[in-house]
C-alpha positions in Angstrom: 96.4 79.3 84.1 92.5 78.9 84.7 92.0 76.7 87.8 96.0 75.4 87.4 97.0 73.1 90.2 100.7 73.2 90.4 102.3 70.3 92.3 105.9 69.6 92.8 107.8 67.3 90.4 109.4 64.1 91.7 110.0 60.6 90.4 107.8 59.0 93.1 105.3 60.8 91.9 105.2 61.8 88.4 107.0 58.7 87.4 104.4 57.1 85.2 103.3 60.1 84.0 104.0 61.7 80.5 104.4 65.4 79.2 102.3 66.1 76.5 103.7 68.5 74.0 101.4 71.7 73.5 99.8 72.2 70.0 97.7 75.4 70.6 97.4 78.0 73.4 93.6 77.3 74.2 94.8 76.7 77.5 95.6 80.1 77.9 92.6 81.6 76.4 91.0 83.2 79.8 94.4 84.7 80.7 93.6 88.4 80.4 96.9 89.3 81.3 100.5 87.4 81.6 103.1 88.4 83.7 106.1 89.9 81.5 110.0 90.2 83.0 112.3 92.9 81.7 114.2 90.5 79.0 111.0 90.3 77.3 110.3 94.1 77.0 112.2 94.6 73.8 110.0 92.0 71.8 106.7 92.1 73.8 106.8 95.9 73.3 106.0 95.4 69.5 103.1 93.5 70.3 101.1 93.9 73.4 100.4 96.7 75.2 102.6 96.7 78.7 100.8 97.5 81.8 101.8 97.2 85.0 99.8 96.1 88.4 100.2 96.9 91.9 100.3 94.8 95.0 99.2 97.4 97.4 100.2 94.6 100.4 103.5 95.3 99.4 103.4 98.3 97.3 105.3 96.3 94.1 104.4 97.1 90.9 104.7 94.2 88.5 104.9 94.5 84.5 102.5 92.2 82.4 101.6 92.3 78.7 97.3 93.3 78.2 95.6 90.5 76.3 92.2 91.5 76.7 89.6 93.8 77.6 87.7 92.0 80.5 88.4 89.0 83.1 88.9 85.5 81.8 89.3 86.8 77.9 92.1 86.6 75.8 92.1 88.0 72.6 95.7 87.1 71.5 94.1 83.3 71.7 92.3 82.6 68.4 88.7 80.1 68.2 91.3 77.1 66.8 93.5 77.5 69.9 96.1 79.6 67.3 98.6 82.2 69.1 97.7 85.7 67.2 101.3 87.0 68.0 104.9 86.5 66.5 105.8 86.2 70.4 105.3 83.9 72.8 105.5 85.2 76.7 108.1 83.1 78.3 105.5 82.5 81.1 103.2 80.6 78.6 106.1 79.0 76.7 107.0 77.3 80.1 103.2 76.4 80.9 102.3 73.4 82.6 105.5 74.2 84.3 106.7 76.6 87.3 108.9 77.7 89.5 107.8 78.2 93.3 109.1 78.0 96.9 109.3 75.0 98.8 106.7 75.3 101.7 109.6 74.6 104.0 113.2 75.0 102.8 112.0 78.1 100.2 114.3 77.0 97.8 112.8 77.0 94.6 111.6 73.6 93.0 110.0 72.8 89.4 106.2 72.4 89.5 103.7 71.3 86.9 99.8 72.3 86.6 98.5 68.4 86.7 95.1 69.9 85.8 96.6 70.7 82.3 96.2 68.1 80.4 99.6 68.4 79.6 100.7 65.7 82.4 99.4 62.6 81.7 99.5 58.9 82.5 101.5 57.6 79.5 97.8 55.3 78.5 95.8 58.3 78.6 98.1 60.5 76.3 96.7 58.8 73.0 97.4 61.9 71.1 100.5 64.3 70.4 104.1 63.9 71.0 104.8 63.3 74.2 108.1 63.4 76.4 109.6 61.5 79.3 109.9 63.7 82.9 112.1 61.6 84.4 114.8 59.0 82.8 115.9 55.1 84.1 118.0 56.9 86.5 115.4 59.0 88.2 117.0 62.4 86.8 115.2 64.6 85.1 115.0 63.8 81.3 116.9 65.8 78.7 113.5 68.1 77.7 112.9 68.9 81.6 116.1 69.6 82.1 116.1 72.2 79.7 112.5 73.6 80.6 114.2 73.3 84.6 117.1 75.7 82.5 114.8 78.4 80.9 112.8 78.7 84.3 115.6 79.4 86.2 116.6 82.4 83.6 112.8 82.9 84.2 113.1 83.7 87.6 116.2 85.2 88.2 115.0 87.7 85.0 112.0 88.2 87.4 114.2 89.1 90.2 115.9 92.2 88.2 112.8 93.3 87.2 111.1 93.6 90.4 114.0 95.1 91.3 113.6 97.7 88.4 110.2 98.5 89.8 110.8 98.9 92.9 113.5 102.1 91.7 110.8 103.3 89.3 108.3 103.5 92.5 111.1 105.0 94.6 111.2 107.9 92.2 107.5 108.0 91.6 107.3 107.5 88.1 104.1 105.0 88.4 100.6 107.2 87.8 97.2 105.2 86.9 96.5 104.5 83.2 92.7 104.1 82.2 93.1 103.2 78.4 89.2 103.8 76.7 89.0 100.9 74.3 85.7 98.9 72.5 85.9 102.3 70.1 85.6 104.7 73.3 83.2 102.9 75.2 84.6 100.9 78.0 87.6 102.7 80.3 90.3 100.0 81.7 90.8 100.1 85.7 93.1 98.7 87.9 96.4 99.9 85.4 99.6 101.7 85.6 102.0 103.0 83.3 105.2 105.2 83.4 104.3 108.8 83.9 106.0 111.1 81.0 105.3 114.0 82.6 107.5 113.1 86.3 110.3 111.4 83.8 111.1 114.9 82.3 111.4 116.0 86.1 113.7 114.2 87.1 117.6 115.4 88.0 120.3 115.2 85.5 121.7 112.6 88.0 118.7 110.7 88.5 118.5 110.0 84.3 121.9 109.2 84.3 121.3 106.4 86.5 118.4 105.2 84.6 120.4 105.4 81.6 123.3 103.6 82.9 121.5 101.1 84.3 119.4 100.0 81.7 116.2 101.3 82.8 115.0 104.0 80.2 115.0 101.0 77.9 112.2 99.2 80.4 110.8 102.9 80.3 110.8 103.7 76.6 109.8 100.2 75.8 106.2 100.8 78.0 105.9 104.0 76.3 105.6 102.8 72.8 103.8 99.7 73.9 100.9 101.7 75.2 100.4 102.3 70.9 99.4 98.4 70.8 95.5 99.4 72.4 95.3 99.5 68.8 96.0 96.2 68.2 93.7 94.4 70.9 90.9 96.9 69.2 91.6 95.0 65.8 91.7 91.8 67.6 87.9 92.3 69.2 86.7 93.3 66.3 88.1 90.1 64.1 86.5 87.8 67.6 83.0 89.9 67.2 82.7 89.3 63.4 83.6 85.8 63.7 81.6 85.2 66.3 78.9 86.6 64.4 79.1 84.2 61.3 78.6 80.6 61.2 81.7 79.4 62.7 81.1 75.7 60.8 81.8 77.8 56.9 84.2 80.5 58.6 87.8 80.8 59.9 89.3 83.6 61.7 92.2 84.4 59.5 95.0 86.6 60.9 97.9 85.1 60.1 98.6 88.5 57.9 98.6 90.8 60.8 101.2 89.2 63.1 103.5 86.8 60.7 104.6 83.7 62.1 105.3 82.1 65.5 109.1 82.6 67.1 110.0 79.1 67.2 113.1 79.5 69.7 110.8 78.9 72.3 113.5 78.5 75.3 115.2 81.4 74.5 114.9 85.3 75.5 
């Protein structure tokens, strides 16, 4: 997230500390895109449009779901801190929390943003529910041991799909994609999608494999996602016109549009 300072967990450390359950998103409102895995495609394909990046140091391509149209905005993230979406990115329903390598064993150890507000001395967290981190015994508590669960799904899902992209580059089906958006007066950089057009060349052989391994799902799923521009074109237009009235007698209201939130939040 914005300015997120990730340090490892421990009971030395975070003992007197307190996780503060999340009641909006605000804190993900300058997150212009999030990183998506290939479990997710099948849900965050009816929502977002999929993009991916490239890493050009390592030339890896990396899927993530388009929330907005420029840095730092979000338009998925309504003015109440409300998540405009019937899904939830796993990477923001594990926020303040992480996965990363130790600096010197590179195993991978849990990690929480401590500028998040969300970890707390227990005195300071006067509002919300909030959960242990760590029981009597110094193990983690029953609620971080089943975030410490889901981000362990969460990076081993991240491991197939990099994996996935890296076959997809191999057969050079990546090709720039410069959506035109704000109605057809702005041009996204920096994006890639799946090209159609080298898909239908490929060899009998070379769809087979695709097919048997899963991956003209991941394909298909960009495809149709790319259909959701539409959606972040509603979604400016609902932030313009409310930022245009007098936000003290008006709500942004679009609850209708997208349903309600998926409440299986540890799940994919």
């Amino acid at each position: 997230m914005h300015n997120a300072q990730y340090q490892g967990l421990s009971p030395t450390t975070f003992k007197d500390l307190v996780w503060v359950v999340k009641q909006n998103t605000l804190y993900a409102k300058h997150q212009q895109t999030l990183p998506l895995v290939g479990a997710e495609f099948k849900k965050a394909a009816g929502q977002y449009p999929i993009a991916f990046l490239h890493d050009p140091d390592i030339d890896q391509y990396n899927p993530v779901a388009l929330l907005g149209y420029q840095a730092n905005q979000n338009l998925f993230v309504a003015p109440d801190g409300r998540w405009l979406g019937n899904y939830l990115p796993a990477y923001l329903r594990a926020y303040p929390f992480a996965l990363a390598p130790h600096p010197e064993t590179g195993e991978y150890i849990i990690c929480a943003d401590t500028n998040s507000q969300l970890i707390l001395p227990k005195e300071q967290a006067t509002s919300g529910k909030t959960l242990e981190l760590f029981n009597s015994q110094d193990q983690p508590s029953h609620e971080l041991q089943q975030m410490l669960d889901f981000l362990q799904q969460l990076a081993a899902n991240l491991q197939t799909t990099q994996q996935a992209c890296r076959r997809l580059n191999e057969l050079n089906l990546f090709t720039p994609w410069q959506p035109t958006v704000i109605q057809n007066t702005t041009t996204l950089k920096g994006l890639y999608q799946i090209d159609e057009a080298k898909l239908n060349e490929l060899s009998p052989e070379q769809l087979a494999d695709l097919r048997n391994t899963g991956l003209l799902t991941f394909i298909y799923a960009q495809r149709l996602s790319t259909n959701n521009i539409a959606t972040l074109e509603t979604l400016y237009q609902q932030h313009q016109q409310h930022n245009a009235l007098d936000k003290s007698a008006q709500e942004l209201d679009l609850e209708e549009l997208f349903g309600e939130e998926d409440d299986d939040l540890l799940k994919f």
